[in-house]
N, C-alpha and C positions, 0 to 999 in steps of 0.2 A: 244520765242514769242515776239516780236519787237510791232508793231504797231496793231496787231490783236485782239483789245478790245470791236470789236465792234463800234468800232466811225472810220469816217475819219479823216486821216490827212492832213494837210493842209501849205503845206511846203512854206517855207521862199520867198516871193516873188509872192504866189501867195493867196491871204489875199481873200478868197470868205469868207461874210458874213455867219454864220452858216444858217440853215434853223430853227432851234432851239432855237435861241434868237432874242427874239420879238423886240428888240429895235438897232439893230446892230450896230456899228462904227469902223472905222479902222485907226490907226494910226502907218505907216511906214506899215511892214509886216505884224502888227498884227491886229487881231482883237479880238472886244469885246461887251461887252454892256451895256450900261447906266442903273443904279439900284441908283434912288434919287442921284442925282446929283454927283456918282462916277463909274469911267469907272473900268471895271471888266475883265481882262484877262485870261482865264483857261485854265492849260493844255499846256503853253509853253515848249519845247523841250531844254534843258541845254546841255545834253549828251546822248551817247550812247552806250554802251558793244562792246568791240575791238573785240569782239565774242560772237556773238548774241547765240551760243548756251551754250556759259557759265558763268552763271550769276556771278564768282567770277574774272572775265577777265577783263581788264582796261577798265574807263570811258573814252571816248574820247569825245571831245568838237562837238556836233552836234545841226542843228536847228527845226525849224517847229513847229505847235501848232495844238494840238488835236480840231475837230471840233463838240465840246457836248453841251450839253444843260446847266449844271450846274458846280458848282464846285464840285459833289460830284460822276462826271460821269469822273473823271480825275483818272487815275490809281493812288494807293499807291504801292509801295513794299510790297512781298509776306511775310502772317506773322500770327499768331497765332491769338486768341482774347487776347487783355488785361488782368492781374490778376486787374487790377485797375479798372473795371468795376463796381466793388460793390460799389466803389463812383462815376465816373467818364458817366457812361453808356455807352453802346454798339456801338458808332458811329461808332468806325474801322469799324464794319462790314461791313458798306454802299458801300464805294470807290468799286469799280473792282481790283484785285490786278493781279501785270505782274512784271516779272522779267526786266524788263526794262522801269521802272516806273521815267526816270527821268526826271522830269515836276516840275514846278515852275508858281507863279500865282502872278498874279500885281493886286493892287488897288491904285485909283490915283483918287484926284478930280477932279471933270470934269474942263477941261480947263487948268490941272498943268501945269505949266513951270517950272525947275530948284528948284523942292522942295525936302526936305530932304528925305533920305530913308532908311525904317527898312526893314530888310531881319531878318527874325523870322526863326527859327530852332526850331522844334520842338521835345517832349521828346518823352518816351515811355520805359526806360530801358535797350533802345537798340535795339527793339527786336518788338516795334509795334510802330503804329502811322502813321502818314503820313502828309505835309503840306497841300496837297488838301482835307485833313476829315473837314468838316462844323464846325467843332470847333474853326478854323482858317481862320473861314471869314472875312478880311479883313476891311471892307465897313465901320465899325462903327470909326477905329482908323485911316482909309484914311481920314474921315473929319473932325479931328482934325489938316488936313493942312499937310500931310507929305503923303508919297508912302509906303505904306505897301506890301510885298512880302514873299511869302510862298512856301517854299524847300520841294522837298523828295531826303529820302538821304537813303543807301543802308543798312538794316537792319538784324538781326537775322544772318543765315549760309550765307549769300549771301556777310554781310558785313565782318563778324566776322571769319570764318571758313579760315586755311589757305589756299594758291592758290592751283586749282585743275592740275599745270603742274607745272613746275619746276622755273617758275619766284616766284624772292623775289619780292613780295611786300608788301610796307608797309600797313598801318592800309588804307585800301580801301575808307572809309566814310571820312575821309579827300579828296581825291581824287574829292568825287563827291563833297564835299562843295566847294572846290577850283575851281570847274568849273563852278559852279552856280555863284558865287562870280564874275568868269573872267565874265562871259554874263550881270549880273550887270552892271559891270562898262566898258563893250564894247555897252550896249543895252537899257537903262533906261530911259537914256537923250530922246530918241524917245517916254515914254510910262509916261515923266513928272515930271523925277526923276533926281536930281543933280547925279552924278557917283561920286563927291566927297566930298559928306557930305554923306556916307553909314553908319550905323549902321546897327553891328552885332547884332542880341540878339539872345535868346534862353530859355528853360524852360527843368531844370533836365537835360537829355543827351544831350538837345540840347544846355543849359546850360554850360556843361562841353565843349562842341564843340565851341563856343564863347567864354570860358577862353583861353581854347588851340590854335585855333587862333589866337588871341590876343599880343601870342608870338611866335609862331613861325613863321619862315622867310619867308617862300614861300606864309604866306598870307598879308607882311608887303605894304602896296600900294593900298590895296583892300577894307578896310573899315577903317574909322576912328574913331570910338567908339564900346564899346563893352558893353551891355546889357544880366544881367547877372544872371538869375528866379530861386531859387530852384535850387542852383548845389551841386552835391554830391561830397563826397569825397570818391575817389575809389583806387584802386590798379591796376593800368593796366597791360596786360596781356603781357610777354614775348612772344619773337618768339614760343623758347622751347614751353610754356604752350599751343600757339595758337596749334601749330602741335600734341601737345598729346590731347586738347580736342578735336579736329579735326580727330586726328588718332580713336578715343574713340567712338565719332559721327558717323563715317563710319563701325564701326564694329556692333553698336548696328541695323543700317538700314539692314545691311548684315543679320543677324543671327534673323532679321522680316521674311527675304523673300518680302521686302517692292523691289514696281523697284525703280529703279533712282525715281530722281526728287525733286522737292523744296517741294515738301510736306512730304515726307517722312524723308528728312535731318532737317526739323523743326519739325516734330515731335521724331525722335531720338535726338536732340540737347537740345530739354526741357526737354526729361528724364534724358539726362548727368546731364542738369543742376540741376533737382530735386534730383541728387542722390550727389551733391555738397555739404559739409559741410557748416555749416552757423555759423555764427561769433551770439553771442546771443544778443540781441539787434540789430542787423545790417538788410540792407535790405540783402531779399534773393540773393543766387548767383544769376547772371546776366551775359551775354555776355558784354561783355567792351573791349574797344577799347586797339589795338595792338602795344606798342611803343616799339623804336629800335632806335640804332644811335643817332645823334643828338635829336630828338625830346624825348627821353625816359630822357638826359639829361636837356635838358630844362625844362619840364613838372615831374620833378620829387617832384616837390613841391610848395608851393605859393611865396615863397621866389626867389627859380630858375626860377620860371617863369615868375617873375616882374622885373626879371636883363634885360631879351628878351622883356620887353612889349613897342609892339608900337600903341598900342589904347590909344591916346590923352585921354579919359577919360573911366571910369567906373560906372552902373548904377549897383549895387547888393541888392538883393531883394529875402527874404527868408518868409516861412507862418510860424506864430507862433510855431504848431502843426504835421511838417513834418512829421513826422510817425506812426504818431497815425493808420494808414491806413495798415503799416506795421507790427505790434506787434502780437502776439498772445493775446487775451481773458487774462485777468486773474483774477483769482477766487479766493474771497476774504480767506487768508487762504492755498492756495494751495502751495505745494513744489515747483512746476513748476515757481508759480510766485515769491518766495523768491529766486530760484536757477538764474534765468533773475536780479532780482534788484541786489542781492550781484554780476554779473557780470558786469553789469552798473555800479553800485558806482566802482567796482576796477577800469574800462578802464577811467573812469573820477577824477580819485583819483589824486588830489594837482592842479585841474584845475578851474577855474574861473566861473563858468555853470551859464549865466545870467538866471535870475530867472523872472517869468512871471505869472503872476494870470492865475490857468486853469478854464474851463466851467465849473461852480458851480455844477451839478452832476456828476464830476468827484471824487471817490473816491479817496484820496488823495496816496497811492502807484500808481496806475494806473496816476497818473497826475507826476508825480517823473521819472516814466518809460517814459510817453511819453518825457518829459523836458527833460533828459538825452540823451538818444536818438538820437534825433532831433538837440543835440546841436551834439552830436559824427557823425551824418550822415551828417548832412548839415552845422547847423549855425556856428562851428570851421571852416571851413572851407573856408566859403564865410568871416570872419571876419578877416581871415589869409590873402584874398582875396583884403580885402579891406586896412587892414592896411599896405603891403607890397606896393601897388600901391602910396599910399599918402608920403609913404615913400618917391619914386622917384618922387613925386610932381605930383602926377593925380589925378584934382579931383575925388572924389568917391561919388556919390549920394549912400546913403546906406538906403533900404526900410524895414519894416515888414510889414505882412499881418494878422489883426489879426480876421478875419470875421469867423465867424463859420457855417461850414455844418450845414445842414438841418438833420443830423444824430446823436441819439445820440450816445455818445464816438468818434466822430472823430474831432470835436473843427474844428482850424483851420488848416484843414487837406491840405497835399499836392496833388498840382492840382486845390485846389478852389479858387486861385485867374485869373484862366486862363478865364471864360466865365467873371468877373466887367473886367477883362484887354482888351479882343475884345469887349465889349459890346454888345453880341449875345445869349441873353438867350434864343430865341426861337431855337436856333440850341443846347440848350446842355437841350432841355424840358425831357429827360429819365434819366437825370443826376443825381442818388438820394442824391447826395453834396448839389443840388439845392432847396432839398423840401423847400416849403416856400417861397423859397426867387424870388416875384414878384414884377413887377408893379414900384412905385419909390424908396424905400428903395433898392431892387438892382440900378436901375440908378444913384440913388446920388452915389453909389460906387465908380459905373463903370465910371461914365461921372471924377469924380477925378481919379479915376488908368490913365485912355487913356489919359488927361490931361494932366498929372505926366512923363507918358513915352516918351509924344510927345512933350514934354516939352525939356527932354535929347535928344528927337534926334535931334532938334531944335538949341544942343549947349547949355539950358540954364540948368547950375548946381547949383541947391542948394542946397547946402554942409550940411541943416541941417539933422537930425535922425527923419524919418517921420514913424508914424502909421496907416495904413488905419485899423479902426476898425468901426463895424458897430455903435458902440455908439457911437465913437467921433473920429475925425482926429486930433493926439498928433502931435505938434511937437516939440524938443527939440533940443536945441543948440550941437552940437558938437565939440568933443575937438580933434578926428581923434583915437579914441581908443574906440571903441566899444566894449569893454569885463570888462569893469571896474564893473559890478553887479555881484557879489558871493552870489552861495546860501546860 
């Protein structure tokens, strides 16, 4: 299913205003329309499946722009709902989803010439999300002076399962970033955007996608800084293991009696996954990305991959409370939750775990478990991150996020710094991260995070250790060693 979503499209050159958007304007091929003084593009065309009947088939470089009404009438990639929905809300479900969802969306102030630009990569685990979901509305961080853009990139079996014929290929989701990336810097300058002042960023997988670019070669030319949200620290997936979870995936769909098709391979590929051992304390197994060859040597570490790093700079930026969202319940007294801490203290045994005041109703094992945690899934990681890059002399803006859910027990959970960073609270209104948080107490947040970011893509690095917290914005000198707090 190519272009069959129910909207027209509107191919390269021939730029008919939508009937759909009230305020219409066209610049080069594309078109758009003015929302307060920023031009809005949806639904652009990056690539397309070298075989439209098989969604794990090569991207190839194609154009044109979907002709809808909004940003949320743009196809995602086919995909489950969210497990992050208990904090996060239901958005996925809005977009249309299509097997050949690959579209990409510009925001630019009206009138840009030659201004900087962030291409945002969004998270999900792999496995959901989308750039065109209303969460990643542009508008707010376009008028901070810079060009904001938003990727879909190929997800779940489609991204992750090995190829359905006999080509090697490598981890696919590179593929289509790489090709978004090329239309960037072949197509922006027309829509307001310098092509060489890009910044990569990302948040979580999308995160991990902006480190791994960063270093490796084939995306060295493409962007020049790299923005860096909540990235996890994972164990990527061998050829071997892609083909056995894959071989695994295809027998569970067989012995349904399910037919073919993307629904039925996402629904056997979350039960493989639910039947996946899990590390205690860790997030749940996950599809993750497939490395081999070169890139499996590069990306084997934060050290090997800042030998390879060609992003002039790094922005890394982690939330307090990364997994608080992740963990099981645990009950004051209970085996379950003594058998979780004595496996936390061992994996973090002779290690430095910077120490951090938790939300005053957190009983204090539950706040030990989240801090452990969060330091093993995320903050080691981005700190490995950050001190290897300074190493080779880049500077590193290095952020925390220390704002708290509207929920109790999830503090500063992962994913809540994502609606103060666009500045869109009315798109993330089912969000129950959000309870509470209205009116200007979220704007002062927000209006500093979008500040901050657009600040970096801008070029301007301030090397100190900053805290966005709802009671007070810290900031503290740095000496390029973030791990110096032992609990």
């Amino acid at each position: 299913m190519s272009d069959s979503v129910g909207t027209r499209i509107a191919r390269t050159g021939e730029a008919v205003p939508s009937v759909a958007q009230g305020n219409p304007l066209v610049r080069g091929p594309w078109v758009g329309e003015l929302r307060d003084a920023v031009a809005c593009y949806y639904g652009i065309r990056y690539a397309r499946l070298s075989d439209a009947k098989r969604p794990r088939s090569k991207a190839t470089a194609a154009s044109g722009q979907l002709d809808v009404a909004g940003l949320t009438d743009v196809p995602i990639f086919r995909q489950l709902p969210s497990r992050l929905e208990i904090v996060t809300g239901p958005a996925g479900r809005i977009n249309p989803q299509d097997d050949e969802a690959f579209y990409l969306n510009v925001w630019a102030p009206e009138g840009a010439e030659g201004l900087p630009v962030l291409v945002f990569v969004h998270g999900g685990a792999w496995a959901s999300g989308g750039g065109a979901m209303r969460w990643y509305r542009g508008e707010r961080l376009a008028r901070e002076g810079i060009v904001v853009v938003t990727v879909n990139y190929r997800l779940g079996p489609a991204g992750h399962l090995a190829p359905d014929d006999d080509a090697d290929q490598d981890h696919r989701p590179f593929g289509d970033l790489l090709q978004a990336l090329r239309w960037v810097g072949q197509n922006i300058a027309e829509l307001g955007g310098d092509p060489d002042r890009v910044t990569l960023g990302g948040q979580s997988a999308g995160a991990w996608y902006a480190w791994a670019l960063a270093s490796l070669p084939e995306a060295r030319g493409l962007f020049r800084q790299a923005a860096i949200l909540s990235i996890p620290q994972i164990k990527a997936w061998t050829s071997g293991y892609r083909v056995a979870f894959t071989n695994r995936v295809e027998a569970i769909r067989r012995e349904s009696g399910a037919a073919p098709g993307s629904k039925s391979l996402l629904r056997a590929a979350a039960q493989v996954l639910s039947e996946t051992p899990r590390i205690a304390g860790a997030m749940p197994p996950m599809y993750l990305p497939m490395l081999s060859g070169e890139a499996a040597g590069i990306l084997e570490s934060a050290t090997s991959a800042a030998e390879h790093l060609h992003a002039d700079a790094l922005y890394v930026r982690i939330t307090r409370h990364e997994m608080s969202v992740f963990l099981p319940p645990l009950e004051p007294g209970s085996a379950a939750g003594d058998t979780l801490m004595e496996a936390l203290r061992a994996r973090c045994r002779g290690e430095a775990v910077p120490h951090h005041p938790a939300p005053r109703h957190w009983d204090s094992r539950y706040a030990e478990a989240v801090e452990l945690s969060s330091w093993l899934e995320f903050g080691r990681f981005a700190n490995e991150i950050a001190a290897q890059a300074r190493k080779r002399g880049r500077p590193v803006i290095s952020r925390e996020f220390d704002v708290e859910a509207g929920q109790p027990g999830f503090g500063a959970v992962h994913c809540i710094d994502l609606p103060f960073q666009f500045g869109n609270r009315a798109d993330w209104d089912d969000a129950p991260m959000l309870a509470g948080w209205q009116g200007g107490a979220f704007e002062e947040i927000s209006r500093e995070l979008r500040g901050d970011l657009a600040d970096f893509v801008r070029g301007r690095h301030d090397s100190s250790h900053r805290v966005f917290s709802a009671a007070r914005h810290v900031t503290h000198p740095t000496d390029g060693n973030d791990d110096t707090c032992a609990r």
